[in-house]
PAZAPA-4460 file (N, C-alpha, C; in steps of 0.05 Angstrom, whole numbers, plus 32768, in hexadecimal, padded with zeros to 4 digits):
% residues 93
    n_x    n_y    n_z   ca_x   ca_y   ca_z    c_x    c_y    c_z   seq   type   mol
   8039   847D   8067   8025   8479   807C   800A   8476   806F     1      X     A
   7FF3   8460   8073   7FDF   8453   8070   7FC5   846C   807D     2      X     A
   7FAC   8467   8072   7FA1   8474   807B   7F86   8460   807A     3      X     A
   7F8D   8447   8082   7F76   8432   8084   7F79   842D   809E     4      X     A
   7F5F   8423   80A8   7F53   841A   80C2   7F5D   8404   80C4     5      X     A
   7F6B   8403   80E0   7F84   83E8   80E7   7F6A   83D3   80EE     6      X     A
   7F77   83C5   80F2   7F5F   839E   80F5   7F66   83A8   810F     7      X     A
   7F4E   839F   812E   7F5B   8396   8142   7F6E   8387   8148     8      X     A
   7F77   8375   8139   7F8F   8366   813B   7FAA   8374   8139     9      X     A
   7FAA   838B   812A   7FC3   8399   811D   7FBB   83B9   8130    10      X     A
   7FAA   83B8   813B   7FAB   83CD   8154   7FAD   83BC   8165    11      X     A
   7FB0   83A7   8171   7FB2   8395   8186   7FCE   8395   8182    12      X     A
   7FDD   8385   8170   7FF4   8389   816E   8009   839B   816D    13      X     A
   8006   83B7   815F   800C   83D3   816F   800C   83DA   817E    14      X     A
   7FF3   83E4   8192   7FF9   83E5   81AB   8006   83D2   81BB    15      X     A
   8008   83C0   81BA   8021   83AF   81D1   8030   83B9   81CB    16      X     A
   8040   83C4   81B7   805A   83D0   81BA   8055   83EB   81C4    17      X     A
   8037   83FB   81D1   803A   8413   81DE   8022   8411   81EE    18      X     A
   8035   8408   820B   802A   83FE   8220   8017   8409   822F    19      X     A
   8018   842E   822D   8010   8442   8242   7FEF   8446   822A    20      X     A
   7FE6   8438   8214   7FD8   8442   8201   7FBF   8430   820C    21      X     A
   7FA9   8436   8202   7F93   841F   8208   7F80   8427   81F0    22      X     A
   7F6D   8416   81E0   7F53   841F   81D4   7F38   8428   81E9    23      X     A
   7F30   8440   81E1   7F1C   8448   81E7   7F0B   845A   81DF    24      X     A
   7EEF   8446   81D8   7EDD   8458   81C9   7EEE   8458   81AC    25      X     A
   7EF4   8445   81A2   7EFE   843C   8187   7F1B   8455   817B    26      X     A
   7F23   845C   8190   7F3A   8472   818E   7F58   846E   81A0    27      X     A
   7F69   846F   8196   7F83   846B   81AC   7F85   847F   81C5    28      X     A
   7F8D   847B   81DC   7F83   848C   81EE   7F97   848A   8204    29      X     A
   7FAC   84A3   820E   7FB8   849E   8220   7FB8   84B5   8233    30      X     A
   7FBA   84B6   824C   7FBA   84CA   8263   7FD1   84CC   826D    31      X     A
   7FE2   84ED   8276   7FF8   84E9   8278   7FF2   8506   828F    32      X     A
   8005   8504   82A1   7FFF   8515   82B8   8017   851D   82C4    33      X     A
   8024   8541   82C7   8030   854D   82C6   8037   8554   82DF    34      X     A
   804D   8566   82E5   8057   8571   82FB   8044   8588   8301    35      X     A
   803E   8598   82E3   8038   85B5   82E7   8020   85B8   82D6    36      X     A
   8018   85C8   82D2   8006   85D5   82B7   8018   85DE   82A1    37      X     A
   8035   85E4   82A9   8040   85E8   8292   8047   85DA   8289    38      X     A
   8057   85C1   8297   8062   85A8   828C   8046   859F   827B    39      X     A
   8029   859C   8282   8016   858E   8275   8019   859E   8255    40      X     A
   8011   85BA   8257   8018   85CB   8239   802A   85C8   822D    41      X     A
   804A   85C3   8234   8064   85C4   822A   805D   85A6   8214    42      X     A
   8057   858D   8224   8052   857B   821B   803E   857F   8203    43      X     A
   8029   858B   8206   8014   8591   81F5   8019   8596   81DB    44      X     A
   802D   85A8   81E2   8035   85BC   81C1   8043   85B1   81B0    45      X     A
   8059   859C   81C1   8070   857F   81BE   8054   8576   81A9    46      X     A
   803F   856C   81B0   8033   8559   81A6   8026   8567   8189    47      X     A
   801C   8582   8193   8015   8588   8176   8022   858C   815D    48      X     A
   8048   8595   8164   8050   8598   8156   805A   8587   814F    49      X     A
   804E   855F   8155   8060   854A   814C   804A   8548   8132    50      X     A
   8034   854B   8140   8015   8543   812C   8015   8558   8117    51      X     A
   801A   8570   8115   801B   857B   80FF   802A   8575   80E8    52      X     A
   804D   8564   80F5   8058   8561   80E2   804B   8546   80D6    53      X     A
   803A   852C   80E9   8023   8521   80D1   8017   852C   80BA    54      X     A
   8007   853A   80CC   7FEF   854B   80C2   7FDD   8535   80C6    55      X     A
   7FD8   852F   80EB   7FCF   8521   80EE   7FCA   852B   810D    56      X     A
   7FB3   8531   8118   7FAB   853F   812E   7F98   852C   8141    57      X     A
   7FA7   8530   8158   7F96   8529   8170   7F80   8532   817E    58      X     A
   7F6C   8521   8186   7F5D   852F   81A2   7F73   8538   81BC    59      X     A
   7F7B   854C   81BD   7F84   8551   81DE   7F77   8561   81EA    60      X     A
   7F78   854B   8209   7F66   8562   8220   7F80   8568   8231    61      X     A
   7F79   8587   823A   7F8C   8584   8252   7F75   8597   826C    62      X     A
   7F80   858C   8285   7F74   8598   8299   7F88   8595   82A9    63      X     A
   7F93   85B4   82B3   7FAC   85B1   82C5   7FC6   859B   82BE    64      X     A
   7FCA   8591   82CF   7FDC   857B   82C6   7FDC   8567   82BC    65      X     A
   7FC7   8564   82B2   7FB9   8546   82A1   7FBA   8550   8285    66      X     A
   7FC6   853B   827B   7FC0   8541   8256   7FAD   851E   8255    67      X     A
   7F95   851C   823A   7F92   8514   823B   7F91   850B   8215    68      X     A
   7F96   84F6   820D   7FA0   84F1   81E8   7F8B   84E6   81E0    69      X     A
   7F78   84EB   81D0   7F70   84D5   81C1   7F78   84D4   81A1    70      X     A
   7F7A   84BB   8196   7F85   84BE   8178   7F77   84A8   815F    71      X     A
   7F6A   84B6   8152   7F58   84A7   813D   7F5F   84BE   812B    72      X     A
   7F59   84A8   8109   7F5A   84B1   80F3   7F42   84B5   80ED    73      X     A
   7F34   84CF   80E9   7F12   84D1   80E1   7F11   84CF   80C6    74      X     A
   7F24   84CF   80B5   7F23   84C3   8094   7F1D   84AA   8093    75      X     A
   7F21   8498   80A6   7F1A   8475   80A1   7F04   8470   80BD    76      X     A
   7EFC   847F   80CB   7EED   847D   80E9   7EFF   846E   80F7    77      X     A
   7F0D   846F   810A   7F1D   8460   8109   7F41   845B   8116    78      X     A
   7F50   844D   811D   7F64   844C   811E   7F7D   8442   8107    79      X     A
   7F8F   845A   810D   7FA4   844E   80E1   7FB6   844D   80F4    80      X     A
   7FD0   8440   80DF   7FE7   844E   80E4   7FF8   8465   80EA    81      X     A
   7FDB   8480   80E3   7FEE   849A   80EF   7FEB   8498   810C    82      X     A
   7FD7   848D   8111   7FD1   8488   8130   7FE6   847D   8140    83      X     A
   7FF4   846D   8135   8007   845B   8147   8020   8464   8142    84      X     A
   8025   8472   8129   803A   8480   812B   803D   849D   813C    85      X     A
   802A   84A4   8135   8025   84C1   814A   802E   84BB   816B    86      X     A
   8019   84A4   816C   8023   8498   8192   803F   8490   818D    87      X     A
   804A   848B   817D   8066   848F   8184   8076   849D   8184    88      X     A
   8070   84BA   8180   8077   84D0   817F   8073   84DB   8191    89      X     A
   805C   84D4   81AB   805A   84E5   81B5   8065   84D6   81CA    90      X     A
   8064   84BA   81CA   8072   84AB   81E1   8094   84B6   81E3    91      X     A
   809D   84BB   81CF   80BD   84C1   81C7   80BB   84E7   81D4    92      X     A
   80A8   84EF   81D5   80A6   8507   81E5   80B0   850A   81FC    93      X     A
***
């Protein structure tokens, strides 16, 4: 896994294969909204312990049943490949 800043073209082309993702504010960014507050945490912890085994960490917000992702590499400013692999880790969640 790469730790260079993807072209918009090669984040354009990634994300179409992960539909629920969007750029925003130069970071990958998805909102995902729960039954419960627990289901939002259960998910949460799912996510940290996908990113640890990167060693590659997200912005997550949660409020009640809302989780909210953002995912940039701050070694390149930026979006990499841990980025897009991570969202597929967490999409496979």
């Amino acid at each position: 896994m790469t730790k260079a800043k993807l072209t918009e073209k090669e984040i354009t082309t990634a994300i179409a294969k992960l539909p629920e993702w969007k750029v925003v504010d130069g970071k990958l960014n998805r909102a995902f909204k729960f039954d419960s507050f627990v289901d939002a945490f259960t998910f949460l912890t799912k996510v940290a312990f996908a990113a640890d085994k990167l060693d590659h960490h997200p912005e997550l917000f949660n409020v009640y049943n809302r989780v909210v992702i953002d995912l940039a590499t701050h070694d390149v400013d930026g979006i990499s490949d841990l980025d897009i692999e991570l969202a597929k880790k967490i999409d496979a969640l």
